[in-house]
Structure formats: structure tokens, C-alpha cells
C-alpha positions as CSV (number, residue, x, y, z in Angstrom):
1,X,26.6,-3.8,10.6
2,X,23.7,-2.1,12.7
3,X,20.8,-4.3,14.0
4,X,23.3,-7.7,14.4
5,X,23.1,-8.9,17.4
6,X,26.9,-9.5,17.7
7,X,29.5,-7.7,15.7
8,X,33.2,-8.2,14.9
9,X,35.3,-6.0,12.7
10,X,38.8,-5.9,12.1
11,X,39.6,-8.3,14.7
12,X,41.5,-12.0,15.2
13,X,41.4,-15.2,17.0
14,X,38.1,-15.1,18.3
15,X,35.5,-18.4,19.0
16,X,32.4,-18.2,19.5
17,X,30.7,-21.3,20.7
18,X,27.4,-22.7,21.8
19,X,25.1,-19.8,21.7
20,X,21.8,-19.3,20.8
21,X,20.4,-15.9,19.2
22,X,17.0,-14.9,18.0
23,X,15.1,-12.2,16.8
24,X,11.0,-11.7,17.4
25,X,9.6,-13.8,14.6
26,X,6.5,-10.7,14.5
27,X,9.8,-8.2,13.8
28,X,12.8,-9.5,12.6
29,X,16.0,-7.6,12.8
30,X,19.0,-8.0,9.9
31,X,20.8,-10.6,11.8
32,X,23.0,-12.7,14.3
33,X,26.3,-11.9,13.7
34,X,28.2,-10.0,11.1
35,X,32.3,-10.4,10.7
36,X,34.3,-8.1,8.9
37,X,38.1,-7.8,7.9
38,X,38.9,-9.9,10.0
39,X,40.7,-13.7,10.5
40,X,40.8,-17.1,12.4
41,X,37.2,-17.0,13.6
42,X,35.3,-20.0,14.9
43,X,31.7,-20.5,15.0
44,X,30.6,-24.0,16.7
45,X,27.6,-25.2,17.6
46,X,25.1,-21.9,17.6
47,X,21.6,-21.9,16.7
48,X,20.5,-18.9,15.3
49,X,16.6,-18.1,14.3
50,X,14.2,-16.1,13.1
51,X,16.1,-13.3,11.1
52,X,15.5,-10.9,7.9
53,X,18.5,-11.3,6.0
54,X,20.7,-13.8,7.5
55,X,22.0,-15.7,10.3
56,X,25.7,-15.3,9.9
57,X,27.2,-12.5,7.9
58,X,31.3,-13.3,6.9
59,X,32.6,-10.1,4.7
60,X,36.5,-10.1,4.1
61,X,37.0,-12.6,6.4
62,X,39.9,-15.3,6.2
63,X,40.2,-18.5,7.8
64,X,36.9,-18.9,9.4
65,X,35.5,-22.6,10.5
66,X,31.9,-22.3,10.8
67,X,30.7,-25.6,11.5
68,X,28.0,-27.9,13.7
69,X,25.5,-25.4,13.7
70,X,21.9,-24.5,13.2
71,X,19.9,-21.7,11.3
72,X,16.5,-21.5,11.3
73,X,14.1,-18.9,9.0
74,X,17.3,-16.8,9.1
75,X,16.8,-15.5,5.4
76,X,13.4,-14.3,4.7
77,X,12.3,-11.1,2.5
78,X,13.9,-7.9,2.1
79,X,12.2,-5.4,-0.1
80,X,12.0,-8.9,-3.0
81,X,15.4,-9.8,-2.0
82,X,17.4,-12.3,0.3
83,X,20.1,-12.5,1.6
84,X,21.3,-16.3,2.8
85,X,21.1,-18.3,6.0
86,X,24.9,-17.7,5.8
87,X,26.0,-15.2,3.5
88,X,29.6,-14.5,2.4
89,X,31.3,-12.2,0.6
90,X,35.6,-12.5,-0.5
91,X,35.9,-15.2,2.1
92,X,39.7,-16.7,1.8
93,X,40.9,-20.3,3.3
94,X,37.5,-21.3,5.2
95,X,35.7,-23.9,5.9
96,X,31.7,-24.0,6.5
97,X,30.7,-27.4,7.2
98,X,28.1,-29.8,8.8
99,X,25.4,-27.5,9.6
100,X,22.1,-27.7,9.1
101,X,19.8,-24.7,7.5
102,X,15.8,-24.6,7.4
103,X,13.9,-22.3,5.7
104,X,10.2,-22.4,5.8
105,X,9.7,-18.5,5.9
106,X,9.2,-16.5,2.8
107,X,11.8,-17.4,-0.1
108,X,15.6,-16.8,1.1
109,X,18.6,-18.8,0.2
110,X,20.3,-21.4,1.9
111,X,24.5,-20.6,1.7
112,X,25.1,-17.0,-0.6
113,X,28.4,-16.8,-1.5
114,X,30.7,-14.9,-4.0
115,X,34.4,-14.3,-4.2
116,X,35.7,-16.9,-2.8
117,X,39.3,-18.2,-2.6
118,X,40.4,-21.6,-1.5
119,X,37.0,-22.2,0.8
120,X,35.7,-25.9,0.9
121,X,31.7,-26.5,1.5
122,X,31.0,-29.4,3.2
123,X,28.5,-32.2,4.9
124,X,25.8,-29.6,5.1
125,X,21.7,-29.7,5.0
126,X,20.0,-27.3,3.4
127,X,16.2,-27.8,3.3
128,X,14.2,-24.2,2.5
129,X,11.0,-23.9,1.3
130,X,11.8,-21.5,-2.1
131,X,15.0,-19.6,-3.6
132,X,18.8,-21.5,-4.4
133,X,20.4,-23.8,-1.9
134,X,23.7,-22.7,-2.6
135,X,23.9,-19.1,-4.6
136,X,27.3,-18.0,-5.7
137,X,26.4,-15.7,-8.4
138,X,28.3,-12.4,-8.6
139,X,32.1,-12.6,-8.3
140,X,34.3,-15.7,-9.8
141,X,35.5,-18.6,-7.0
142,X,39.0,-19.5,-7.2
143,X,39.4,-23.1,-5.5
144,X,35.7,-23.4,-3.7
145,X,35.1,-26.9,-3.5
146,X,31.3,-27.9,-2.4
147,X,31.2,-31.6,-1.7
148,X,29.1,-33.6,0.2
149,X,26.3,-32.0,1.2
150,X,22.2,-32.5,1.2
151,X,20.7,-29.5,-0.3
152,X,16.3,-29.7,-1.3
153,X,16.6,-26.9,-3.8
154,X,19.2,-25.9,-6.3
155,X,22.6,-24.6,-7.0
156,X,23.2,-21.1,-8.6
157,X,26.9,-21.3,-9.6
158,X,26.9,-19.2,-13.0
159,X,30.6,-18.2,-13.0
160,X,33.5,-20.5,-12.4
């Protein structure tokens, strides 16, 4: 949770609309924003840049429409790791959806997911220079339907 630039945890109803957040490109911090625990969270038209591990963090979140917005060089290197423009984690009836994520920055991933129930991934462009598009890799999804979307690298979808 520490060096986000905006935190939530353990809280409801809250929208967060066009905003732009950005770390120094010569020091990147973690990220943007991290969510935790907590439900019916909007994210709309934000452009978030220049981050180490990810733009938007979403960890035990439920019904969260993240949508219309922009992430650039949000996922770069971490000690040989990344960690996603947008990175989820046991995200439950969501939506992310027509935003667009570039990555020319070190390796990094476009969307990394895992354990996710009923969450639809749609009308998205994903165009990053190395790493997976899409990575869901580590817990199984129950009803995650990715449809639609442009991605330049691929999908890492190992368990069903």
C-alpha cells in the first residue's frame, strides 16, 4: 500500500474520475492507486504514467468498473519481475473495459490477473514492448470472460 499515490481500503461507493497521476520517469514509485477489501468502485477516464509495478492495483475488490482509461509505462522492472499495468488479485463481479495500455519501458505486463470470479475483460488495447498481454497465471478464474480486445503480445491463461 505505501508509495501509491491514492489509497483505498476497506471502503464503498467511491468514483474516481478524470484524473491524471504520474510518477518521475528518472524514479518511479510502486504506483497510482491501490484498492483493497473493498466494493462498487469506479475508475473513468484517468491517465496514469510512468510507474514501477503498476498503474492500478485492485486486491479483494468486488464490483469495480474500470473503464475509458489510459496507462502508460505503468509496469516496468522490479527486482526481474512485473507486476501489470492493472493488476488484480480475487476480483469478484467486475468489469475492466475499453482502456488502452502502452508499454515501451522494460518488460511488464499488460492486465495481471488471478482469482477471479464472474469478471468480464473487454474492448481493450494492449500494445507493450515485452512480457504477456493478459497474465492470469496463479489462482483458477471462475466465469472471466476476455472478449473483444486488441492485445500485441500474448495471453498467459495456464489454469481454467
Amino acid at each position: 500500500m505505501n508509495e501509491h499515490l491514492i489509497a483505498i481500503e476497506k471502503r464503498r461507493d467511491i468514483r474516481i474520475k478524470n484524473l491524471s497521476l504520474s510518477s518521475d520517469p528518472s524514479h518511479r514509485i510502486t504506483g497510482g492507486i491501490y484498492a483493497r477489501g473493498s466494493e462498487n468502485l469506479v475508475f473513468e477516464r484517468l491517465h496514469l504514467s510512468d510507474f514501477r509495478w503498476q498503474g492500478i492495483l485492485l486486491h479483494t475488490c468486488k464490483q469495480v468498473d474500470l473503464g475509458h482509461c489510459q496507462l502508460q509505462d505503468c509496469s516496468t522492472e522490479r527486482m526481474g519481475h512485473w507486476g501489470g499495468h492493472i493488476r488484480s488479485r480475487y476480483l469478484k463481479e467486475s468489469q475492466i473495459h475499453d482502456n488502452r495500455i502502452v508499454g515501451r519501458t522494460g518488460g511488464g505486463y499488460g492486465y495481471k490477473a488471478s482469482g477471479h470470479e464472474a469478471v468480464r475483460i473487454h474492448n481493450n488495447f494492449i500494445d507493450i514492448k515485452s512480457g504477456f498481454g493478459n497474465e492470469s497465471a496463479h489462482e483458477n478464474e471462475y466465469g472471466c470472460e476476455i472478449d473483444h480486445n486488441w492485445n500485441n503480445r500474448c495471453y498467459s491463461i495456464p489454469k481454467g
